[in-house]
N, C-alpha and C positions, 0 to 999 in steps of 0.2 A: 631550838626544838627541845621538847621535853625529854629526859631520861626515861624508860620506861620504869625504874623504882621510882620516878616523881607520884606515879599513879597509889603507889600503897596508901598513900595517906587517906585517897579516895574510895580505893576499892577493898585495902587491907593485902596484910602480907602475901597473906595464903596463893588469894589470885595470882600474883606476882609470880610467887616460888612454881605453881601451876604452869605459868607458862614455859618458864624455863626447863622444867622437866618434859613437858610435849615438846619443847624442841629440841632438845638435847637427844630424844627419842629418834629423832627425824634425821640425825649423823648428815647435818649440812646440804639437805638435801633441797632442791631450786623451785621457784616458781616466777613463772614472767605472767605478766598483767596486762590486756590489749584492751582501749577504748578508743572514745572517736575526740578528745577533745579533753588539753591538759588545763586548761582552766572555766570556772562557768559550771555551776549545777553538781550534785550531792556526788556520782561515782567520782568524782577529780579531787572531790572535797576531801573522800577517806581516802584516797590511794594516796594521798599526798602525806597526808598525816600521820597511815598506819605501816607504809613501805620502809621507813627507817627505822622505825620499830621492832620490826621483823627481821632487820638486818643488824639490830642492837641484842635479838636473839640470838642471833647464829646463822640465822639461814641464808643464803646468795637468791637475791631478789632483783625481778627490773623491771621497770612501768614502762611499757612505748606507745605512742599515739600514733592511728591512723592518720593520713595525710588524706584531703578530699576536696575537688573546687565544691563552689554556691550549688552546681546540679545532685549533686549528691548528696549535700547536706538539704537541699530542697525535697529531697524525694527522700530522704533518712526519717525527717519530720512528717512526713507523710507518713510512714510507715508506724512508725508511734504512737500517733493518734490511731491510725487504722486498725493494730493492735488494742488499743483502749475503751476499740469500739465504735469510731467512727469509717463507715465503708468509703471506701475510695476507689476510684477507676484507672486500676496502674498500667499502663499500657506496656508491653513487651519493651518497646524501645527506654522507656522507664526503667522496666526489669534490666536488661543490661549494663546500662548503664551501672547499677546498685553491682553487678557479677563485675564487671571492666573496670572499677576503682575498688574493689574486694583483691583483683589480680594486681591491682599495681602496690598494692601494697603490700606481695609478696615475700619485699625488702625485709620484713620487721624477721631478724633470726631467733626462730622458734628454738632452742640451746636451754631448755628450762627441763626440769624433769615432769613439772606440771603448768600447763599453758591453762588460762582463764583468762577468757572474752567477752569483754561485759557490752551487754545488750545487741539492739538487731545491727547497729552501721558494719561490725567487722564481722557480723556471726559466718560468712563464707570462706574466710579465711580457712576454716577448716578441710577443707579440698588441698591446701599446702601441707599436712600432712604427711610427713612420708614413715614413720615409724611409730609402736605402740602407746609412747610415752601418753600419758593421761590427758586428753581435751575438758575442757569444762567449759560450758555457756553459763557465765552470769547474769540472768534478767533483771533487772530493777523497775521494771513498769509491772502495771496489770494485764495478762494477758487473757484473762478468765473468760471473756465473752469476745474475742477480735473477730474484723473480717476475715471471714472462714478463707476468701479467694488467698488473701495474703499469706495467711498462716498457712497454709497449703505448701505457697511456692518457699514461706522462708521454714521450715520444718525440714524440708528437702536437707537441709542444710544443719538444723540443730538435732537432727537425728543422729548423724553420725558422730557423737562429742560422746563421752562414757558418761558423763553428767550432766545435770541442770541443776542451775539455784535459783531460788523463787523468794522472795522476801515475806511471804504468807504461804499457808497451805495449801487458800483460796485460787491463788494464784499458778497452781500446778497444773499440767495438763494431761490429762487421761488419754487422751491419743497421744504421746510421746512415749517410745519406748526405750527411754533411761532410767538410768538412777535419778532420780529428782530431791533435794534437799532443801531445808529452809535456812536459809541464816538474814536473819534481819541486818539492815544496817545500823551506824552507829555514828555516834558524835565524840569530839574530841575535848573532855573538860579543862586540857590545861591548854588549847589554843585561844589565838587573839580572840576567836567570833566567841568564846566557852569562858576563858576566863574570870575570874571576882574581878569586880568594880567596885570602886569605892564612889559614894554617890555623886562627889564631887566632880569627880573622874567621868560620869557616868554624863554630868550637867556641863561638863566643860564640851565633850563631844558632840553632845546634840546641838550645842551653842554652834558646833563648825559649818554642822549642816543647817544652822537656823529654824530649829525646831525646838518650840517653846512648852516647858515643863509644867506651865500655868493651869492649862487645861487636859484634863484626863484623856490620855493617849490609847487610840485604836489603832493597831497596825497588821499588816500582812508583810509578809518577806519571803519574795521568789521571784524565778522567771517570770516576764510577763507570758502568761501561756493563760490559750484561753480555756484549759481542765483545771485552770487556776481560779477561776471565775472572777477577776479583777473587776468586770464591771459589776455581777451581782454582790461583791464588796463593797461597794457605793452605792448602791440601791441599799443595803442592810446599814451601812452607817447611814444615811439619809431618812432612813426608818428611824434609828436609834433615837439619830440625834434632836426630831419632835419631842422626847418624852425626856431624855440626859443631855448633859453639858458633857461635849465629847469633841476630840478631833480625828481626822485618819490621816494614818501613814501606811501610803502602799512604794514599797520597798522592792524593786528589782531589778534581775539583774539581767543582762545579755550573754547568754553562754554563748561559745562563740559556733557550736555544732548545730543552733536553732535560728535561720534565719527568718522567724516567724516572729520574735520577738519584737524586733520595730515598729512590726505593724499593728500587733497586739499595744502595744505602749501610744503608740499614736489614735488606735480606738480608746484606748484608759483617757487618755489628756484629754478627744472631745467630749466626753461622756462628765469627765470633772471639770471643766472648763465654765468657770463663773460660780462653783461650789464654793461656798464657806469650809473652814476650816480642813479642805485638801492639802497633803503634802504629797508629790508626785515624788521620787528621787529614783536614779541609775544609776548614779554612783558608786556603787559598789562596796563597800570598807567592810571587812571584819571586824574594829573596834568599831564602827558606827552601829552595824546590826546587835554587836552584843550590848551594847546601850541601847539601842530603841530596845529591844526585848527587853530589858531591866526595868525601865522606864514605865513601859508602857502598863497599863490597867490592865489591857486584854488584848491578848496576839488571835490574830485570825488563821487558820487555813481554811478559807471557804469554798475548797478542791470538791470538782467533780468527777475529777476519775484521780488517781494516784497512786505512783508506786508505793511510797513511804512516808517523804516528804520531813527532812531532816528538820526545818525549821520547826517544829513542833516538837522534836525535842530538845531542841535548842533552848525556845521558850520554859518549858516545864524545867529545865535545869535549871533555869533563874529563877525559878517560884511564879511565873505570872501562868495565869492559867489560860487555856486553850479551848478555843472554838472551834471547831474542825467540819468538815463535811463530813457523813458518815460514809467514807470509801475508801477502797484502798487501805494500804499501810495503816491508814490514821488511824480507826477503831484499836488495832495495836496500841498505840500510845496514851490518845484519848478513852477514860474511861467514865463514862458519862455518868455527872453527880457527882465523880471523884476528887477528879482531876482537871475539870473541864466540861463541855458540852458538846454533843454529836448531832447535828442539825440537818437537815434535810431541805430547806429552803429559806429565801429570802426573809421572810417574816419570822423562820426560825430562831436564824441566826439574829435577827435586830430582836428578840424578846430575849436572847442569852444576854447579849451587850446590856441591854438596858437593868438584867439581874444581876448582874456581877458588878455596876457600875454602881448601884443603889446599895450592894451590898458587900463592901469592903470586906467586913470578917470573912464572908463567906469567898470571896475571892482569894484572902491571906490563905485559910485552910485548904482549898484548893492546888493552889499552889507550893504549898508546901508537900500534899499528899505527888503533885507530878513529881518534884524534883528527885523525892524517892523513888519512885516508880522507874523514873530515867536509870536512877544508878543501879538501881537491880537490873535492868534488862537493854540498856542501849548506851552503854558507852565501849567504847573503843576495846578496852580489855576483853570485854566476854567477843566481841568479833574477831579479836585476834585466834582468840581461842578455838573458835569454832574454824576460822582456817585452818588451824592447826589439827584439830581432829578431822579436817576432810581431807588432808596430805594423809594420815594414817589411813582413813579407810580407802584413798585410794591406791596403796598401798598394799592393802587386805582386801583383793577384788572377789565379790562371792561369799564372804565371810558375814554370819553375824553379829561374830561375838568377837573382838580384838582384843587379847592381852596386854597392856600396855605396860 
């Protein structure tokens, strides 16, 4: 694990010194960390990364994971999409269930001087509660347009936290009466998936996973989830690849809190099944993804709903440029013509592939316009940071103006 001074060289002194004066401010003061699920998908990705970090600052930190059988991570994923807009019909005995593994995992000792909950599986936890110390509800989906039934019954619930964080503005909610904040998420530059690669390095790995560097590589990298739109990724490389010499790599993984994924991945294999130049893979690697993303021409998110969706900035930190759906988080990273392209549909996205693939320079510029783009505003340092100034202002409750 990196040093946090390994970061100067990427972000510069200053940020550095920065953090350690915000914490040094904060006299050792705690924060524990509650999700549904220690490995598998982007909040386990930063808690992992950035918890030693923070305890290489000074502060007393701890990450616990809720414990839940297949029924509540069945109706958790329910709740997800239901929030992202798809309605669902949760029955009572449903609802319970989500309240009855919220109480059993009463166990987790809330001993932090600030508790933050990321997303819906644990948001009830807050009922354990017994003294003023600061709650905070972490979102990382889009909640901007949900089923209105559900948000109803889980509100009940994120009302009573003194905060909200929303990774977009977009994403805040005018009937919640907290404090609501934004802090986007962030990537880690000097971890295995982040890392430099040397090309060799870069050709030796994909050789593991038996994917060949011959032909100009299309890829996507996530859950299989179907806001992911995995299969109209192969409807747009299948477009493409009439008009370019192209292959795809769809790249995902199994988080272990979404037990939708198999099915999603078993719809992906019929659907590519007798396709030319498909690579299906679930394997998982951190060095394997930051080589396909190196590698590759053009990285896809061709997401239909999205919190963030860190692999697109993953991608832009390596210089290949990014096709995104225009939702969610992405619009934050992709900035269309820049950096990449914001696409809206299948024929969209196969007319981007087909331009960036025709047109090398204008992909090398592109690319190089993301990578910057990343280090000014989505890596790990400026997230630290902004934790750190939300310990202050919770700290300074009712105040606008904090001397620090």
């Amino acid at each position: 694990m990196a040093s946090i001074r390994d970061y100067a060289a990427i972000v510069g002194e200053d940020t550095i010194d920065e953090l350690f004066a915000l914490a040094e401010r904060l006299e050792r003061r705690s924060m524990l960390h509650v999700n549904s699920t220690a490995v598998g998908g982007g909040v386990a990705e930063i808690l992992s990364r950035f918890m030693p970090l923070l305890k290489e600052l000074g502060l007393d930190v701890r990450w616990d994971v809720i414990r839940g059988g297949r029924d509540f991570f069945t109706i958790t994923k329910n709740f997800h999409n239901a929030l992202q807009g798809n309605p669902f019909d949760f029955s009572p005995e449903m609802l319970e269930t989500y309240i009855r593994y919220n109480r059993m995992n009463a166990r987790v000792d809330f001993d932090k001087d600030v508790i933050i909950i990321h997303d819906p599986q644990p948001a009830a936890l807050i009922e354990e509660r017994e003294d003023d110390r600061p709650w905070v509800w972490r979102c990382h989906i889009d909640i901007s347009s949900p089923d209105i039934k559900l948000w109803e019954f889980l509100k009940q619930y994120v009302s009573q936290y003194d905060a909200a964080i929303f990774s977009k503005p977009a994403f805040a909610r005018p009937d919640l009466d907290v404090k609501q904040y934004m802090i986007a998420p962030s990537i880690d530059p000097l971890s295995e998936k982040n890392r430099d690669m040397s090309e060799d390095e870069v050709r030796e790995v994909l050789e593991r996973f038996g994917i060949s560097t011959d032909v100009p590589i299309v890829c996507q990298v996530g859950r299989f989830d179907r806001f992911k739109d995995p299969i109209g990724v192969i409807k747009a490389y299948k477009r493409a690849r009439e008009r370019v010499t192209c292959q795809l790599v769809l790249w995902g993984s199994m988080a272990t809190d979404d037990p939708e994924g198999m099915e999603v991945y078993r719809e992906v294999q019929k659907v590519a099944e007798g396709e030319e130049g498909i690579t299906l893979l679930t394997e998982i690697s951190d060095i394997g993804i930051n080589a396909i993303q190196r590698a590759s021409a053009v990285v896809l998110q061709k997401s239909l709903k999205e919190g963030f969706a860190l692999t697109v900035s993953e991608a832009l930190w390596k210089g290949t440029p990014v096709i995104g759906g225009a939702v969610g988080g992405i619009p934050l990273q992709v900035k269309n013509g820049i950096n990449g392209y914001l696409v809206h549909s299948v024929e969209g996205c196969a007319n981007a592939i087909v331009k960036l693939l025709r047109n090398p320079d204008l992909a090398r510029r592109l690319g190089e316009n993301g990578r910057e783009h990343v280090r000014r505003n989505f890596l790990l340092t400026r997230h630290m940071r902004e934790y750190l100034l939300l310990m202050h202002a919770l700290e300074h409750p009712g105040e606008n103006f904090i001397q620090l």
